[in-house]
C-alpha positions in Angstrom: 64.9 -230.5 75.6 63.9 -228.2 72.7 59.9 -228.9 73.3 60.3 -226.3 76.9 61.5 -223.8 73.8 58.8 -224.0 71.7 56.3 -221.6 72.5 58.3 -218.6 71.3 60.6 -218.1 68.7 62.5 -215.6 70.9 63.0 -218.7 73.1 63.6 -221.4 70.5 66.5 -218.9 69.3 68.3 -218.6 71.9 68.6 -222.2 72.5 69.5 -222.7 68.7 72.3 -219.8 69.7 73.7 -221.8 72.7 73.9 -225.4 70.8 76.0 -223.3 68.2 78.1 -221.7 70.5 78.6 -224.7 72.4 79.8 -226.6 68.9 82.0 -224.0 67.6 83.5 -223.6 71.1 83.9 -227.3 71.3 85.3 -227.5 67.4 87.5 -224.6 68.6 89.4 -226.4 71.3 90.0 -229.0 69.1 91.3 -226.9 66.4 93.3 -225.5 68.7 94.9 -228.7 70.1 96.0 -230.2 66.8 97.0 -226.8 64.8 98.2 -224.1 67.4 95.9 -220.5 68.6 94.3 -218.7 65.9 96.9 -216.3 64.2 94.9 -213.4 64.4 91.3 -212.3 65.6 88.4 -213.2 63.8 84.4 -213.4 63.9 82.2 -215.8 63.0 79.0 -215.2 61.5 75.3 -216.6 61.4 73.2 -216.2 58.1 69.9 -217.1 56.6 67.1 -217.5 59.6 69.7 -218.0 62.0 71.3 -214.5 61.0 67.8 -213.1 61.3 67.0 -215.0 64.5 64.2 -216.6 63.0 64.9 -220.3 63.2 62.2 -222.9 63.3 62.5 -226.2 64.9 64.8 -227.6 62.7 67.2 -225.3 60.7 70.2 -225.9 58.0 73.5 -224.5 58.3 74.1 -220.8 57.5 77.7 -219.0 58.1 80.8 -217.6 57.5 83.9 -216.0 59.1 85.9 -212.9 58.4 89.9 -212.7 60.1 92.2 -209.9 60.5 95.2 -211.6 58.8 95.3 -211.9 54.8 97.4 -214.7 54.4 97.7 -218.2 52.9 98.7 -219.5 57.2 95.4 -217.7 58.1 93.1 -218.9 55.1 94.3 -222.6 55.7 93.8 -222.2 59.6 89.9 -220.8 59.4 89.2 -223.0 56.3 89.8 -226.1 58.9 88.3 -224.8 61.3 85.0 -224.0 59.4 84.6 -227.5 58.3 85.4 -228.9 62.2 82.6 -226.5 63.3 80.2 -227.7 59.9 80.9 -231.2 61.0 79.8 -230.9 64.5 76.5 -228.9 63.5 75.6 -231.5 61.6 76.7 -234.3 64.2 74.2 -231.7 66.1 71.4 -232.0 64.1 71.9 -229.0 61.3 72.2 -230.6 58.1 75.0 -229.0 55.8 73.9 -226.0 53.3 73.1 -227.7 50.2 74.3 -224.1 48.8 77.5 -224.9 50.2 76.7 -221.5 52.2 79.3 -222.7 55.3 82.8 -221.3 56.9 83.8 -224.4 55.6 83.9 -222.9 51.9 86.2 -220.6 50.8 83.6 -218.1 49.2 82.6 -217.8 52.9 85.5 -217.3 54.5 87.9 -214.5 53.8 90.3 -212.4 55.1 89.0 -208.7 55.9 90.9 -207.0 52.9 89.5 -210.3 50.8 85.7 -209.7 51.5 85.8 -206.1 51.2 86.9 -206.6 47.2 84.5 -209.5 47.2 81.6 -207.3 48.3 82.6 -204.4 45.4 83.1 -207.5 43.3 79.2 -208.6 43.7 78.0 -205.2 43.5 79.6 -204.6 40.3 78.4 -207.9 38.5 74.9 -207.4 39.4 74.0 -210.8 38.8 71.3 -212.3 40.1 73.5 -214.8 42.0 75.9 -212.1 43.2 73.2 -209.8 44.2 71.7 -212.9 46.3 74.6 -212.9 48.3 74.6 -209.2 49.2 71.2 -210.2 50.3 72.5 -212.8 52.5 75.3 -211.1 53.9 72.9 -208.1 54.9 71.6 -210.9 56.9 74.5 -211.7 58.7 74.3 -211.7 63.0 78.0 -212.3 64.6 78.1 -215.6 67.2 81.7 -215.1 68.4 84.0 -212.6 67.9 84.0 -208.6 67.4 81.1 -207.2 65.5 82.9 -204.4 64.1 83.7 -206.3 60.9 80.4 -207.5 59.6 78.9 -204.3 60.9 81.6 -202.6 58.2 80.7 -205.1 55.3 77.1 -203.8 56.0 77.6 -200.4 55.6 80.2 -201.0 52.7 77.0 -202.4 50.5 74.3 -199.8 52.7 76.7 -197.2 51.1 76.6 -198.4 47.5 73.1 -199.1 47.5 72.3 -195.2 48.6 74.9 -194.0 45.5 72.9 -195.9 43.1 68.6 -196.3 42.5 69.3 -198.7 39.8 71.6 -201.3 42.5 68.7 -200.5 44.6 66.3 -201.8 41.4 68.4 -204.4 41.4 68.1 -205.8 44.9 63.9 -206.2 44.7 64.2 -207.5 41.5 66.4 -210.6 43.2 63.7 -211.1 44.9 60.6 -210.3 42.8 58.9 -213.4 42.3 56.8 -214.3 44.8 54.8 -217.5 44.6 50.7 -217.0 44.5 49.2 -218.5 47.7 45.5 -217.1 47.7 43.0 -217.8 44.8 40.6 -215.2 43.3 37.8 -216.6 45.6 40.0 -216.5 48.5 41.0 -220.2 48.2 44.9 -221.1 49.6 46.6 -222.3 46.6 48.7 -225.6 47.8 51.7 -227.6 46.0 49.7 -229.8 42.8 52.1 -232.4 42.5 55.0 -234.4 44.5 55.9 -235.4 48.4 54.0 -232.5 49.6 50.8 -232.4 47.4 47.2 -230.4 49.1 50.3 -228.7 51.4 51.6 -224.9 51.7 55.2 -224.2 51.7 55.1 -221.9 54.2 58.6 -220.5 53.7 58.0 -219.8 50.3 54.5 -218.3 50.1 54.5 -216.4 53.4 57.8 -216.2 54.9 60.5 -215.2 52.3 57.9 -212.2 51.2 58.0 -210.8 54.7 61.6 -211.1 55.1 62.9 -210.4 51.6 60.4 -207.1 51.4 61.4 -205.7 54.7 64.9 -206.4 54.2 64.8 -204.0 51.1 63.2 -201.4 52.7 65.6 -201.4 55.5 69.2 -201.8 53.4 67.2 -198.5 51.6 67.2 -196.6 55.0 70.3 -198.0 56.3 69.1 -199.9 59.0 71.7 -202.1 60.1 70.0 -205.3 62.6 69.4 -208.3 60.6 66.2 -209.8 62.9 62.8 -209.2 60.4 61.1 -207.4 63.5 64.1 -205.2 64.5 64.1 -204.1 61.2 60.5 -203.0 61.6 61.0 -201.9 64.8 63.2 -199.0 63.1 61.4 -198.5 60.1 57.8 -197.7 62.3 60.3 -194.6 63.3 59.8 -193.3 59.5 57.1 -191.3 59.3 56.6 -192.8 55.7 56.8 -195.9 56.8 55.4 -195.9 60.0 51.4 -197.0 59.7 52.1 -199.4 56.7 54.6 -201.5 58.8 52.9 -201.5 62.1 50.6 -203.5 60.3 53.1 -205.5 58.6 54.6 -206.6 61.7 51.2 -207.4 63.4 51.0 -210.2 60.6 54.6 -211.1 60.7 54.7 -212.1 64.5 51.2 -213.9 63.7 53.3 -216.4 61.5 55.8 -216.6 64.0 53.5 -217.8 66.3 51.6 -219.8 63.5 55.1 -221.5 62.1 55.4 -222.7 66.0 52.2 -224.1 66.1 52.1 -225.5 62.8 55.4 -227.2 62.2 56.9 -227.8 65.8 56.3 -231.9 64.7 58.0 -232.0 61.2 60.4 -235.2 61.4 62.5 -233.6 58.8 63.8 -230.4 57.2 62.3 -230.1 53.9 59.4 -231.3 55.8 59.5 -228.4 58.0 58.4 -225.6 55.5 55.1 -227.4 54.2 51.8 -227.0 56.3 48.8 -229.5 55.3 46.0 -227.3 54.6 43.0 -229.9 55.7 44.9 -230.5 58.7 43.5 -227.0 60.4 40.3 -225.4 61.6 38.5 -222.7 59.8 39.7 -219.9 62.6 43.5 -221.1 61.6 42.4 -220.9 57.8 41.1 -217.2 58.2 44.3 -216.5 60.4 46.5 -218.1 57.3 44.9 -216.2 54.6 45.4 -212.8 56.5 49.0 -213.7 56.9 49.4 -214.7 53.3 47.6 -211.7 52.1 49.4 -209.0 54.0 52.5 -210.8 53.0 51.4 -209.8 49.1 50.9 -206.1 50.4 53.8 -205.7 51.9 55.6 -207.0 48.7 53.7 -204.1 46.2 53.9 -201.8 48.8 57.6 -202.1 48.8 57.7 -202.8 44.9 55.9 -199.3 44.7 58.7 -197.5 47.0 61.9 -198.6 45.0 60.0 -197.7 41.6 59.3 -194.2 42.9 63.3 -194.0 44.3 
């Protein structure tokens, strides 16, 4: 059924959306048979790629929820009901987070009141972790339920971030390191050791940079949608920004297109990220080294932007 999806990621989305929907509707009912309605209204919330809309063929588990109720009933009630909707994803074919990043954990699903103090609580440790999950959370896309809520836990950190350079600082250096993928001679540098030795982690080296880079720039001008391409859709209406990113986003929808391609075979998940070089052409090399270079340019270009404030 998913092979009629796979030539565009638009398309491949919106199937991984309705399989989602379906389970947590499905989990819902049967919540709802054995424990009672829900005691108050509540949202549930994609993250990671599927937050972004970005999924590949095969995708992990990425979300939370956020109710109106602050109460030990209500915590117990959507704490259940997050692990009956993590079960069935993975009865579904989504493995579980191995970052535990699931409605099923408590850290990921709160009452309202609760995730508004743990929001100011990760913005005032400044850890690397904590500031990871202010990454993560500016990331989030709502599946079912009002959007109001995640749309305030947005601007609650957009807000923060525009009182402070340094939290701003703080967010690129989270995601700073960025793995070296093209030689000095123009060579693709590949994994040297393990299960995935000659092969490009294509996640890593081309499309965390995007992502992460653009993500920045965008939590800097308040830009609220979570998709990679919306964001540049409403940065190219920055002057400032405007001629860099067009480019940018040229490249960006060329790895779309190339992740498709490349990976729509992988038998596994961790498989799913890693590309064997020798396996393409020299047209599909040039097109990966473009990619993988404007991904570097994007990073320094945004690197150069914080640093000037």
């Amino acid at each position: 059924m998913m092979d009629q999806h796979l030539h565009s990621t638009q398309r491949l989305n919106a199937f991984h959306d309705d399989i989602m929907r379906q389970v947590f509707c499905a989990a819902l009912r049967k919540h709802e048979e054995n424990f009672g309605p829900p005691p108050c209204p509540f949202t549930l919330f994609l993250l990671g790629s599927a937050g972004r809309f970005e999924q590949g063929t095969i995708s992990d588990q990425d979300h939370g929820m956020v109710y109106e109720l602050d109460s030990e009933e209500a915590a117990d009630y959507f704490i259940t009901l997050g692990q009956t909707f993590s079960d069935g994803l993975n009865a579904a074919g989504y493995p579980y987070c191995e970052g535990k990043v699931m409605s099923s954990n408590p850290v990921w699903c709160r009452s309202n009141a609760a995730w508004k103090k743990q929001i100011d609580a990760w913005i005032e440790a400044e850890t690397l972790d904590t500031i990871r999950s202010l990454h993560m959370v500016c990331d989030a896309r709502v599946l079912y339920g009002k959007k109001t809520s995640i749309s305030s836990l947005k601007k609650q950190i957009t807000t923060a971030l525009k009182k402070d350079q340094h939290l701003l600082k703080r967010f690129f250096e989270n995601i700073q390191f960025m793995k070296k993928s093209v030689g000095l001679f123009g060579q693709i540098l590949t994994e040297q050791n393990g299960h995935h030795t000659g092969a490009l982690n294509l996640k890593q080296s081309a499309f965390l940079p995007y992502v992460n880079a653009i993500r920045v720039l965008a939590i800097k001008e308040g830009i609220e949608p979570s998709s990679t391409l919306m964001r540049m859709k409403a940065l190219k209406q920055i002057p400032e920004h405007a001629g860099r990113v067009e480019e940018y986003e040229e490249a960006f929808r060329s790895l779309l297109d190339f992740r498709l391609r490349a990976l729509k075979n992988s038998p596994d998940y961790d498989s799913s990220h890693y590309i064997n070089i020798e396996m393409l052409g020299p047209a599909r090399k040039r097109e990966l080294r473009h990619i993988l270079k404007t991904a570097g340019q994007l990073h320094h270009y945004v690197q150069r932007f914080v640093e000037k404030g």
